[in-house]
C-alpha positions, 0 to 999 in steps of 0.5 A, a space after each residue: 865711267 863715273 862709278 869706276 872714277 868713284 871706286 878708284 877715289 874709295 879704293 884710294 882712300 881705304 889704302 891710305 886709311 888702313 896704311 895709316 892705321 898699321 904705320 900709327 901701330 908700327 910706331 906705337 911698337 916702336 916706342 914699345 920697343 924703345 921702353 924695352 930697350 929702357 927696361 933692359 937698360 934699368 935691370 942692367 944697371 940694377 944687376 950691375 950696381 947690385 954685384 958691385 955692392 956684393 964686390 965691395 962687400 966682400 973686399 971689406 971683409 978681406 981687407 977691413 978696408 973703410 974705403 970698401 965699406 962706404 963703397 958698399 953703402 953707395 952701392 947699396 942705395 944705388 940699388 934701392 934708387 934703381 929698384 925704385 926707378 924701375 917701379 915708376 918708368 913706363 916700362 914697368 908693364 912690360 916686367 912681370 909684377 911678382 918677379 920685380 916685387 920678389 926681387 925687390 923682398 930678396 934684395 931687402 933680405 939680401 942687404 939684411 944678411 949682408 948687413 948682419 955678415 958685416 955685424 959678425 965679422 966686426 964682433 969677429 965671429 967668422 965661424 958664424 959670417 962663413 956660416 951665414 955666407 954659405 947658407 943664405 946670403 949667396 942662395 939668396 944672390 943666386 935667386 935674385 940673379 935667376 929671377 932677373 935673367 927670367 925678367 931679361 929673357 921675357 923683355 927678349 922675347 917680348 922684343 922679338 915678338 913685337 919686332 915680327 909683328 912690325 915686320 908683318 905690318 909692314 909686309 902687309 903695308 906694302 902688299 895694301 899699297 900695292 894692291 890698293 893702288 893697282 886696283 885703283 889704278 885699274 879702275 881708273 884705266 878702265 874709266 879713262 879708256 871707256 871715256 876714250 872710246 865714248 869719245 871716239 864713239 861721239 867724234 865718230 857719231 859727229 862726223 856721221 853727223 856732219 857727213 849725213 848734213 854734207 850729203 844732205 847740203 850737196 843733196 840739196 845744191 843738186 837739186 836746186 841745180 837740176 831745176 835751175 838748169 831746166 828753168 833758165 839754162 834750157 829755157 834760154 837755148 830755146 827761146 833763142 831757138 825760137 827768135 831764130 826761127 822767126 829770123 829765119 822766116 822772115 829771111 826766107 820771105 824776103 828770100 835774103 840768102 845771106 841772112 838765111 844762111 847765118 840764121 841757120 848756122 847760127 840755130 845750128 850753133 844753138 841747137 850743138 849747145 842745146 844737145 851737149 847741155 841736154 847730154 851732160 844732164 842725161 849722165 849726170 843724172 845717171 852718176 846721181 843715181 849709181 846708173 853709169 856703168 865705167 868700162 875702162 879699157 885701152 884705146 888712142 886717145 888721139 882719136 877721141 881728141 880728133 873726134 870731139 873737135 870736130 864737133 865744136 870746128 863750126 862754133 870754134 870757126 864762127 868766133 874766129 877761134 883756132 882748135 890746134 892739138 899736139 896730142 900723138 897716137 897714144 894708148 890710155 886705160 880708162 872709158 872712153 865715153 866718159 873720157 869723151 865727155 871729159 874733152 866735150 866739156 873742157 873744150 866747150 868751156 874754152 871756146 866759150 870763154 875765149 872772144 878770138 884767139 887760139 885753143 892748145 890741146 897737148 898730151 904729156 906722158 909721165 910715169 903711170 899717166 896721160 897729163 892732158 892740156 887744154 889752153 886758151 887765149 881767153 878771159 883768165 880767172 883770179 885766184 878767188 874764181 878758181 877756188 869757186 870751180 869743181 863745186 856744186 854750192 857755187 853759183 857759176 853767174 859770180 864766177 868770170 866777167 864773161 857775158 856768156 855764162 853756163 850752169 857750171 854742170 860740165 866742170 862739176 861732170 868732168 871732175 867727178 869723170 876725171 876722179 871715175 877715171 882714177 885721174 885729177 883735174 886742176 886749173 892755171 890761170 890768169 886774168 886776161 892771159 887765158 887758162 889751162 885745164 889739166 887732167 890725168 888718164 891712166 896709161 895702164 892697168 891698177 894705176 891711181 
């Protein structure tokens, strides 16, 4: 990743170097070109001043006018000046050397012939001016025409050539940018998506981490919870156990019935929440280690509400607990085992926390699920207290101000039950006012 950003950075720089190299080139020819321009300027003004000095030659001779005369001797160092000029301009190197310097003897010879032309024709021999004119000044004024427009058509051509050669650089400017910077551009695309893909590789990695030390830490609850539960939680049913048994006995020899029969119905009472805590352990031992087969299917559950209150009938009556369901003949998709289990637990929960009162079992259908309602008339929670429920890592002993207390393992059972069941569970409560569990069974097939 850092090699490519390295790439980009010296492909970056190369374009710019090379770009700069052909743009100071490019400006070199256009100052060339500017010179060029200046060269065609000068001969122009030499070939111009040079026919007017002709011009005004020859309307002296037709006119003998002076006015013509001294135009012709203006004229004529107008030309020297502009010869002169032209050897010392920069643009001199782009003229050839042997045609300026035969420009510059034929213009010398010309001014001489001239000059003797004007001699002949003061001292009026016109026989011998005509002669000079046809035989040598006008040949010479042809060469000299000829070999300026040779120096013209080589500062064309030298002006064409330069003019392609800027054109090239500058197609060859924009092919480098172009390049350069797609190049560079990918190069930095490749380390922006590799670093994009190592970040996600990394976040991916952290929360495999943080999932493995989540795992670990509920791993870890569960297991401080097992044994916490078998030291104190299955400890205490039976040393109770045994307290009532040596009531029961001493009962027994004094031959107190009424003392008999309420240690027995209270060691049978004990010995219910034994078995249900014993149970509760047994599955949620089985769901730890995958061994809890879920079978749903269609059954009432009306009957299983009927058959689970049953069992809590003798400890709902001995607490002067009423168990009222409104729950009809309705037909849930879901295992009925654990949907029972589900019901045990709650309604243990309920009459657990509830001194005297009521416990309401109702069932509100919805669309595609079963909304079940357990409500008692006992202590409540607070807001902070329900926020503590359905979690494993929490002690249930902060939980309530209740002088009974549980493991918490049946909420923790019946949520994970609940979710097996494809179904939620949640909890309304209020301090003093009682509570209200609610939890959904699905009333058919591929329901969520």
């Amino acid at each position: 990743m850092l090699l490519s950003f390295i790439v980009a950075i010296i492909v970056f720089i190369s374009t710019g170097t090379l770009v700069i190299h052909y743009t100071c080139s490019i400006l070199a020819e256009d100052r060339e070109i500017v010179s060029l321009a200046e060269a065609f300027t000068a001969l122009d003004k030499f070939r111009l001043s040079f026919r007017s000095a002709i011009t005004s030659h020859n309307f002296y001779l037709l006119t003998q006018n002076e006015k013509y005369l001294r135009e012709y001797q203006q004229f004529k160092k107008e030309v020297t000046r502009n010869i002169d000029s032209v050897e010392l301009s920069t643009f001199n190197t782009f003229l050839s050397q042997g045609n300026m310097d035969s420009i510059q003897l034929l213009v010398t010879k010309q001014f001489s012939l001239l000059d003797s032309v004007l001699f002949l024709s003061q001292i009026r021999k016109y026989k011998w001016d005509n002669r000079l004119f046809d035989n040598q000044v006008y040949p010479v004024y042809t060469k000299i025409g000829e070999l300026a427009e040779d120096q013209s058509s080589d500062l064309e051509s030298m002006q064409r050539k330069i003019k392609n050669n800027s054109e090239i650089k500058e197609k060859l400017i924009l092919s480098i940018l172009v390049l350069g910077f797609t190049v560079g551009l990918l190069f930095i695309l490749y380390a922006f998506f590799n670093l994009v893909r190592e970040n996600r590789m990394k976040r991916k990695s952290m929360q495999e981490i943080k999932q493995y030390a989540d795992e670990l830490k509920s791993a870890n609850w569960t297991k401080d919870m097992f044994f916490s539960i078998i030291a104190h939680d299955l400890r205490s049913p039976f040393n109770s156990l045994l307290n009532l048994f040596e009531l029961l006995n001493e009962a027994i020899e004094r031959n107190d019935l009424s003392m008999i029969s309420q240690n027995i119905n209270s060691i049978e009472f004990s010995a219910r929440r034994t078995f249900n805590l014993l149970q509760n352990l047994l599955e949620w031992s089985k769901l730890q280690t995958g061994r809890l087969n879920i079978i749903p299917e269609f059954f009432n559950i009306r009957e299983v509400v009927e058959e689970n209150m049953a069992l809590y009938k003798e400890a709902a009556y001995l607490k002067s607990i009423r168990l009222i369901n409104f729950i009809g003949d309705i037909m849930v998709y879901a295992d009925k085992n654990v949907t029972g289990t589900i019901l045990r637990n709650l309604l243990g929960n309920a009459i657990k926390f509830t001194a005297r009162g009521s416990i309401f079992l109702e069932g509100k259908k919805e669309a595609y699920h079963l909304v079940i309602c357990i409500s008692d008339t006992g202590i409540g929670l607070t807001k902070e207290d329900m926020k503590k429920l359905f979690r494993i890592e929490v002690n249930t002993a902060e939980i309530g101000d209740s002088p009974e207390k549980g493991s918490g393992l049946g909420l923790i059972l019946s949520k994970n039950f609940v979710e097996l069941n494809k179904g939620k569970i949640w909890v309304e409560s209020q301090p003093g006012k009682g509570s209200t569990f609610y939890f959904t069974i699905p009333l058919q097939r591929n329901c969520s």
